[in-house]
DOPA-242260 format. One record per residue (C-alpha): chain; residue number from 1; x, y negated, z negated. Coordinates in nm, 4 decimals, always signed. Layout:
REM residues N
@c:A	k:NUM	X:X	Y:Y	Z:Z
...
***
This chain:
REM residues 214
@c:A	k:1	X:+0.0000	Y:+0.0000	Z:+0.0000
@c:A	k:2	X:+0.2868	Y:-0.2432	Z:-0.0374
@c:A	k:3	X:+0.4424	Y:-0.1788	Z:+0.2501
@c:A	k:4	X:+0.1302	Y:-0.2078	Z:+0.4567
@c:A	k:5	X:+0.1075	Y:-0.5738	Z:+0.2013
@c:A	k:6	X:+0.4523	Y:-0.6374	Z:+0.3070
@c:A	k:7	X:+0.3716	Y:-0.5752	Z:+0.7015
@c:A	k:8	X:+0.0561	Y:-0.7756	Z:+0.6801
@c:A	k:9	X:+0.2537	Y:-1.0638	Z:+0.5375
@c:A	k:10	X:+0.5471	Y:-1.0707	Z:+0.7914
@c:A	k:11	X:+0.2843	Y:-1.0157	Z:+1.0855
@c:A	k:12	X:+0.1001	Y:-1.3156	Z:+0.9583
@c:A	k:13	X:+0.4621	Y:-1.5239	Z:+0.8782
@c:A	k:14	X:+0.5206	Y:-1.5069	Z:+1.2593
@c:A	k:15	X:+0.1860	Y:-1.5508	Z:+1.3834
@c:A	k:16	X:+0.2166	Y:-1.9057	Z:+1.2009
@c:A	k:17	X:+0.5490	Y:-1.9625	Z:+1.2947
@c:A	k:18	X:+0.4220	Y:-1.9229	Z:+1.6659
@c:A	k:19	X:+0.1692	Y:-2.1389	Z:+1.6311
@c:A	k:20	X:+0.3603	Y:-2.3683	Z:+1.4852
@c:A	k:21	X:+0.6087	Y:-2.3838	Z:+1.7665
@c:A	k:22	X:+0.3344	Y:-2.4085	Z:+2.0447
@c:A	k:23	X:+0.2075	Y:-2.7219	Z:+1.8606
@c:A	k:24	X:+0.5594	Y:-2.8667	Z:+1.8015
@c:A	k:25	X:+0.6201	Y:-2.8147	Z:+2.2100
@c:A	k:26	X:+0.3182	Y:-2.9649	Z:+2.3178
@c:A	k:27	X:+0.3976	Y:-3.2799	Z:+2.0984
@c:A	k:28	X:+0.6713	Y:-3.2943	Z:+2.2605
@c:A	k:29	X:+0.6254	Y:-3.2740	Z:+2.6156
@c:A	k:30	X:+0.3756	Y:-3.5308	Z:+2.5264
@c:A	k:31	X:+0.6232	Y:-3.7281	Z:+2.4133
@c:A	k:32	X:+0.8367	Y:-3.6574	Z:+2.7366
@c:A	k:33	X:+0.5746	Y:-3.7185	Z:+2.9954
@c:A	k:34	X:+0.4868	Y:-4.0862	Z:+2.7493
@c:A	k:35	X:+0.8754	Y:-4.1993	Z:+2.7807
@c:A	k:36	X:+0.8298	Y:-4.1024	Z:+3.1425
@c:A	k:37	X:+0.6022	Y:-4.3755	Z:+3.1572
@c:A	k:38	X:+0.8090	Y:-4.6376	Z:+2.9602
@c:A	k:39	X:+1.1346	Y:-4.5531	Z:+3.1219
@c:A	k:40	X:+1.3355	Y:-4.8878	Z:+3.1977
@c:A	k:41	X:+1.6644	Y:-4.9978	Z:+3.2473
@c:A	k:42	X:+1.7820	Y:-5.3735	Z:+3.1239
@c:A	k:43	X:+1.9821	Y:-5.5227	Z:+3.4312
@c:A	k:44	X:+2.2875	Y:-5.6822	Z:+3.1877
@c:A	k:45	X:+2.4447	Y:-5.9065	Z:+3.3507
@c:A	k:46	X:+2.2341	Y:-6.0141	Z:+3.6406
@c:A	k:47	X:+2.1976	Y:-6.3779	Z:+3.7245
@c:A	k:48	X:+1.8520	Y:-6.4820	Z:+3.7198
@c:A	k:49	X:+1.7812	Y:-6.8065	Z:+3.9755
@c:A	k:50	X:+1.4836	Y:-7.0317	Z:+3.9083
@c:A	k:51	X:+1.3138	Y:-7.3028	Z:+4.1665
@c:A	k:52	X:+1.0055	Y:-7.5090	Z:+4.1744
@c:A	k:53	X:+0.8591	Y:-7.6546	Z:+4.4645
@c:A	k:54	X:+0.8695	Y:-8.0305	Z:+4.3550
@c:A	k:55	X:+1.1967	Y:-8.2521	Z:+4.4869
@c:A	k:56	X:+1.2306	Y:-8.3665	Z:+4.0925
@c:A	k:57	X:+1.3873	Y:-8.1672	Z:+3.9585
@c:A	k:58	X:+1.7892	Y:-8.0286	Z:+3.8496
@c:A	k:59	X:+1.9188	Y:-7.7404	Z:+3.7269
@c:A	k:60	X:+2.1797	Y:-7.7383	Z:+3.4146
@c:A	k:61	X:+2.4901	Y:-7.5571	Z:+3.3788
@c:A	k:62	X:+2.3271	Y:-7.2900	Z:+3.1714
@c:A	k:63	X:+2.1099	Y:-7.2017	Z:+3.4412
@c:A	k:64	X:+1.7801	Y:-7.3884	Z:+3.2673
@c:A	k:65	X:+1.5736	Y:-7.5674	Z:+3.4993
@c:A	k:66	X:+1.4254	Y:-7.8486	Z:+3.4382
@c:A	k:67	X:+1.1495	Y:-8.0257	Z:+3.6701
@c:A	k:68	X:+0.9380	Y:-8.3342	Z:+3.6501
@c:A	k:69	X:+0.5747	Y:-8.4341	Z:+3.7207
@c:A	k:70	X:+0.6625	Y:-8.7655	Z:+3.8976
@c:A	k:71	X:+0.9287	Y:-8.8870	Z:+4.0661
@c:A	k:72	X:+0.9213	Y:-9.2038	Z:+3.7791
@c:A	k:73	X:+0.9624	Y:-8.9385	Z:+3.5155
@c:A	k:74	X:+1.2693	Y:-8.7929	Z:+3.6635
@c:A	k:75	X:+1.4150	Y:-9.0964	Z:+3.7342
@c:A	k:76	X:+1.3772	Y:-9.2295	Z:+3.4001
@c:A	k:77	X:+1.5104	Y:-8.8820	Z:+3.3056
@c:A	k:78	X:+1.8272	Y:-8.9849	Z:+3.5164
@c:A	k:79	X:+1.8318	Y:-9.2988	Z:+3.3932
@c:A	k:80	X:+1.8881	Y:-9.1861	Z:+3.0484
@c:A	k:81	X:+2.0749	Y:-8.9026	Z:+3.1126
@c:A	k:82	X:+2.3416	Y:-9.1288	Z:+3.2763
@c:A	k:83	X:+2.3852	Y:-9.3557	Z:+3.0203
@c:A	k:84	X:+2.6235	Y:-9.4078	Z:+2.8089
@c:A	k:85	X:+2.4203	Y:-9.4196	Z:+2.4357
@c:A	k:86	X:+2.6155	Y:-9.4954	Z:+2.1041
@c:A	k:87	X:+2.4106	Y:-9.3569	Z:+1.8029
@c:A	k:88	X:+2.5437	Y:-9.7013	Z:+1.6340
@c:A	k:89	X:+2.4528	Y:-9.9471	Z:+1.9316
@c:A	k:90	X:+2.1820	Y:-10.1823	Z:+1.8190
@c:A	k:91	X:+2.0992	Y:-10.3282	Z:+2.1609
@c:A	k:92	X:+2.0176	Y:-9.9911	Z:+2.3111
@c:A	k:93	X:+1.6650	Y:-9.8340	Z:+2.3935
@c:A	k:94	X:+1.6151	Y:-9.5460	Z:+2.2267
@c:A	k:95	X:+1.4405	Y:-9.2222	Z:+2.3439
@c:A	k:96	X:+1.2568	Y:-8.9387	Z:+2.0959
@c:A	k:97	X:+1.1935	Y:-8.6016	Z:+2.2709
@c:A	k:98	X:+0.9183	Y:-8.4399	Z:+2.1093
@c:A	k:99	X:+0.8132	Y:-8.0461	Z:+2.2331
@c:A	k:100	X:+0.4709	Y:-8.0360	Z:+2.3084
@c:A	k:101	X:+0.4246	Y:-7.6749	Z:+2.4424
@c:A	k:102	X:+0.6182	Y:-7.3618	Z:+2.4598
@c:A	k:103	X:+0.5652	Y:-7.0301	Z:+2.6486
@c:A	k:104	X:+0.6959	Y:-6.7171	Z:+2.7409
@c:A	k:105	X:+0.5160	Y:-6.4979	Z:+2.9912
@c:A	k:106	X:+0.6394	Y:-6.0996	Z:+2.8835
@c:A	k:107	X:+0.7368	Y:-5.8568	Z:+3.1147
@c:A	k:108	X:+0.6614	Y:-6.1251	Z:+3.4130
@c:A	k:109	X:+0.6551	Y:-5.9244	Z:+3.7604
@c:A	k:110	X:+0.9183	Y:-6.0424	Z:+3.9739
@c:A	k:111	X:+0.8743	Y:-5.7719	Z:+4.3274
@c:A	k:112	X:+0.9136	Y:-5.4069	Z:+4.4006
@c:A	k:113	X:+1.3109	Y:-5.2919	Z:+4.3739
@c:A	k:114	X:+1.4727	Y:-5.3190	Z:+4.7292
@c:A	k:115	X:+1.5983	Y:-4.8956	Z:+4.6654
@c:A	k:116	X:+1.2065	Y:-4.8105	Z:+4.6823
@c:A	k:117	X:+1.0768	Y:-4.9762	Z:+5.0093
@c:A	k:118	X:+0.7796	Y:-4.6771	Z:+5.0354
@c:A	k:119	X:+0.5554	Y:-4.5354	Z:+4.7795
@c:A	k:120	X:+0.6409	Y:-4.1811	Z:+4.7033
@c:A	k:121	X:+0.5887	Y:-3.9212	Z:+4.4324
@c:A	k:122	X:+0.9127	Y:-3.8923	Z:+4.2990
@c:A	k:123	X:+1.0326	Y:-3.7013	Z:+4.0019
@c:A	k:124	X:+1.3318	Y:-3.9703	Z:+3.9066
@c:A	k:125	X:+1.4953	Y:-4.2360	Z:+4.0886
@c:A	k:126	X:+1.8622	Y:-4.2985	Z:+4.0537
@c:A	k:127	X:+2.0664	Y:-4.6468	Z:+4.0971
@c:A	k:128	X:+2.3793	Y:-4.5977	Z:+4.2093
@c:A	k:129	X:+2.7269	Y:-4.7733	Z:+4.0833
@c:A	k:130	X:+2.8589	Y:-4.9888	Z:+4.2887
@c:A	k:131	X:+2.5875	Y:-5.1587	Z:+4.4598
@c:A	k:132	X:+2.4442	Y:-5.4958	Z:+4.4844
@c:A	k:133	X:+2.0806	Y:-5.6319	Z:+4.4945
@c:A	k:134	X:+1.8903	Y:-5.9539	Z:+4.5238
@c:A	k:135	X:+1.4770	Y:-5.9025	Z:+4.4187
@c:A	k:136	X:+1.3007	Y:-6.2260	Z:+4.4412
@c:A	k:137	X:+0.9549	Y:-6.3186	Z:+4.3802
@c:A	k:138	X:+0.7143	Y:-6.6387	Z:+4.2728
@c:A	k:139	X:+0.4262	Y:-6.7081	Z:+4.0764
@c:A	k:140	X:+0.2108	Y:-7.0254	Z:+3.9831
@c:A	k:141	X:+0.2528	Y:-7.1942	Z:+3.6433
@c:A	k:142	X:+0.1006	Y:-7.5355	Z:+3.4754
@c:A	k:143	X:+0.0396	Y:-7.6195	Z:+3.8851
@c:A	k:144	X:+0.4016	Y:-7.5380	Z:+4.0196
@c:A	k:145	X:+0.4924	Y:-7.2932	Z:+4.1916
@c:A	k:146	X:+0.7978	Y:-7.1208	Z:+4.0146
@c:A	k:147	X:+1.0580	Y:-6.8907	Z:+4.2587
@c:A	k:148	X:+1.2283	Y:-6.6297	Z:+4.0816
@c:A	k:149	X:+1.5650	Y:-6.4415	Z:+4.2116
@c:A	k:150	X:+1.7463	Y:-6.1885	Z:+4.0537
@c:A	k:151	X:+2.0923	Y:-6.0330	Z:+4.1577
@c:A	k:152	X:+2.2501	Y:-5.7488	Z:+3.9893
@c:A	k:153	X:+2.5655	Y:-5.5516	Z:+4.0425
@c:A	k:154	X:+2.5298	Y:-5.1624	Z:+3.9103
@c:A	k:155	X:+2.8602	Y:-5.0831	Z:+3.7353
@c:A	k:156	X:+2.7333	Y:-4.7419	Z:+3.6205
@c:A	k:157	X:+2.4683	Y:-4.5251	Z:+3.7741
@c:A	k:158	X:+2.1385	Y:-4.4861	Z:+3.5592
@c:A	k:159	X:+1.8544	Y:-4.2269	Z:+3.6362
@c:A	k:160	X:+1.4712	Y:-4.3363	Z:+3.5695
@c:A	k:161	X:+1.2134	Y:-4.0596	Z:+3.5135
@c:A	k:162	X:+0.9056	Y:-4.0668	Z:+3.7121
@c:A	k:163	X:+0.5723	Y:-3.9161	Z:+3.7289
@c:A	k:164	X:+0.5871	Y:-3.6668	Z:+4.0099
@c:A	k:165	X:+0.2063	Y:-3.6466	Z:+4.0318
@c:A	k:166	X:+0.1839	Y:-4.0045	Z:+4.1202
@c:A	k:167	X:+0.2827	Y:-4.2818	Z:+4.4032
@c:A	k:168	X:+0.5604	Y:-4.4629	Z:+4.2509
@c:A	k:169	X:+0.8082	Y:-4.7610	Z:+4.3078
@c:A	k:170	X:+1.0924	Y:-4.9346	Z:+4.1422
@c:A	k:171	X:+0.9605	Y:-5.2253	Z:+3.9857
@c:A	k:172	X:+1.1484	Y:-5.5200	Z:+3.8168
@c:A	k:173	X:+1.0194	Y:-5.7824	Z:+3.5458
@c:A	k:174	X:+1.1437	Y:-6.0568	Z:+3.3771
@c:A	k:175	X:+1.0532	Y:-6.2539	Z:+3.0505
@c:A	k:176	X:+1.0707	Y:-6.6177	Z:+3.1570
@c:A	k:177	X:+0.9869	Y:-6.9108	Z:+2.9089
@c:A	k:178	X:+0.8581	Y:-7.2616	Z:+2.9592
@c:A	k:179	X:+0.8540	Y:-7.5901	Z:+2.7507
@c:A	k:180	X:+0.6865	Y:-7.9289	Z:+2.7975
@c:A	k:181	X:+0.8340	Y:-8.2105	Z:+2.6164
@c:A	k:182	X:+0.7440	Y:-8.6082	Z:+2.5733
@c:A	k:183	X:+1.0081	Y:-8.8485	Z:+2.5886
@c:A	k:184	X:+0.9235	Y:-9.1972	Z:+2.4071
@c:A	k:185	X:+1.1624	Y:-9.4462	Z:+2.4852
@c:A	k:186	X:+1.1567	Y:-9.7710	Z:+2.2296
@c:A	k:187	X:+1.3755	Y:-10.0733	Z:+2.2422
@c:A	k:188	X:+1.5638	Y:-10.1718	Z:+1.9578
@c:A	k:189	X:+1.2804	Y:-10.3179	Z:+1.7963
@c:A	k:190	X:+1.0835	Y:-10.0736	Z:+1.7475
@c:A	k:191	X:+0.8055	Y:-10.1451	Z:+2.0593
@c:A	k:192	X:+0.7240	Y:-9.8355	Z:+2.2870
@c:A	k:193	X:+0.8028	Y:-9.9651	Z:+2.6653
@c:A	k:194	X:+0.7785	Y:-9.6296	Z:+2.8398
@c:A	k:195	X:+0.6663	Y:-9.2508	Z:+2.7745
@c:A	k:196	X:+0.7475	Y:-9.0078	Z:+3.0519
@c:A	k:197	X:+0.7248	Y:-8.6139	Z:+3.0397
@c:A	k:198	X:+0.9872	Y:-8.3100	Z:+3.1535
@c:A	k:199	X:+0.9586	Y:-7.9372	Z:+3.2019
@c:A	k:200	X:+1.1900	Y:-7.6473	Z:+3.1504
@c:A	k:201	X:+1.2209	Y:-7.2635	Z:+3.2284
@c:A	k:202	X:+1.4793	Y:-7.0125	Z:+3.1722
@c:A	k:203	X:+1.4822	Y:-6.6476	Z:+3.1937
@c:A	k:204	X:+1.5035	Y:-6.4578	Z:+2.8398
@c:A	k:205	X:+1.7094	Y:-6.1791	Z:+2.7800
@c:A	k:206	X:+1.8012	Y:-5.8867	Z:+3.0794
@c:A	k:207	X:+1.5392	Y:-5.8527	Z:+3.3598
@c:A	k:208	X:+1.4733	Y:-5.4930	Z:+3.3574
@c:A	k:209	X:+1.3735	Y:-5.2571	Z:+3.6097
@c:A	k:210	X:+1.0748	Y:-4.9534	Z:+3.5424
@c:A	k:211	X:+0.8549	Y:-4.7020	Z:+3.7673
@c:A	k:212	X:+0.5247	Y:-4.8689	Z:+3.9034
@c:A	k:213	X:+0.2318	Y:-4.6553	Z:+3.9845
@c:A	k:214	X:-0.0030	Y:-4.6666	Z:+4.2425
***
C-alpha cells in the first residue's frame, strides 16, 4: 500500500510539474511574440535636420531651430541678437523672454526605412554595418509645416524581429519638441516699446527605427 502511495505521489509530482512547464512556455512565447512587436533599435548618432517653410527663420549651432511668425519678429530677433548688451549698461533696452508653451510629440513618424521599399511578411529584418541612410519626412505643427531628415551611419549590424504572419516595413520615429516664447523688450525706464514672439524645435534623444504593420 505504500508503494502504490509512493507511485501515486510521484505520478502526480510530474503531472504538475508538466503542467507547470506548459504554462511557463506559453507565458513565454507570449512574451516573445509581445517583444516582437516592440522591437526597436535607437539610431545613436544620427543627425537629425529640421526646416520650416517660412523665410524667418535660423538654425543654431546645436542644431535647434528656431522660426518666426513675422518677418518684424525675426528681425527684431536679429536685432537683439546682434547687439552688443552689457548687463550694467543703463541706456540699453532690455528684453525678458518668457516660455509660453512647450511640447513634445512621442514617437513622431518620420517615413518608411529606405531597406524596406515593399511590404512583405518577414520574419526579421537585418541592418547591415557599414551603410548609410537619409529618411526624411514632414508634418504640420502650430500652422508650419515642419521637414524632418534623418541620416545614420550603421557601425554594427542589428537584427529586428518581425511578425511573419503580417505585411511589414521598417519604420522610423522621432521625438521632436517645440517651444513658444514672448520676448518683451523695455527701455531703460521701465516702458514696454515692443513685444514680438519666436519658435523652436529640436529632436530629443536617438530617432529609432521599429517594424510597421499593415
Amino acid at each position: 500500500m505504500i508503494i502504490n502511495n509512493r507511485k501515486f505521489y510521484f505520478q502526480l509530482l510530474s503531472i504538475l510539474s508538466l503542467f507547470i512547464l506548459l504554462i511557463s512556455s506559453a507565458n513565454l512565447s507570449k512574451v516573445s511574440a509581445d517583444s516582437e512587436e516592440d522591437s526597436n533599435v535607437e539610431l545613436e548618432g544620427a543627425n537629425v535636420e529640421l526646416t520650416v517653410d517660412t523665410p524667418y527663420n535660423l538654425t543654431k549651432d546645436d542644431g535647434t531651430l528656431v522660426f518666426f511668425d513675422t518677418e518684424e519678429d525675426y528681425s527684431e530677433y536679429l536685432n537683439f541678437k546682434n547687439q552688443n548688451i552689457v548687463s550694467r549698461c543703463a541706456t540699453c533696452n532690455k528684453t525678458t523672454t518668457t516660455t509660453i508653451t512647450t511640447n513634445t510629440t512621442r514617437e513622431k513618424w518620420v517615413n518608411y526605412h529606405p531597406l524596406t521599399n515593399a511590404w512583405v511578411k518577414a520574419s526579421s529584418y537585418t541592418i547591415s554595418r557599414g551603410k548609410s541612410y537619409t529618411i526624411s519626412g514632414s508634418y504640420s505643427y502650430g500652422g508650419f509645416n515642419v521637414g524632418v531628415s534623418i541620416s545614420h551611419n550603421t557601425s554594427v549590424s542589428a537584427t529586428i524581429p518581425a511578425n511573419s504572419k503580417k505585411y511589414s516595413r521598417l519604420g522610423v520615429w522621432s521625438d521632436i519638441t517645440f517651444k513658444r516664447f514672448k520676448h518683451v523688450v523695455k527701455n531703460p525706464t521701465g516702458k514696454i516699446i515692443n513685444t514680438y514672439y519666436s519658435n523652436t524645435a529640436y529632436g530629443v534623444g536617438a530617432p529609432y527605427i521599429k517594424v510597421k504593420y499593415k
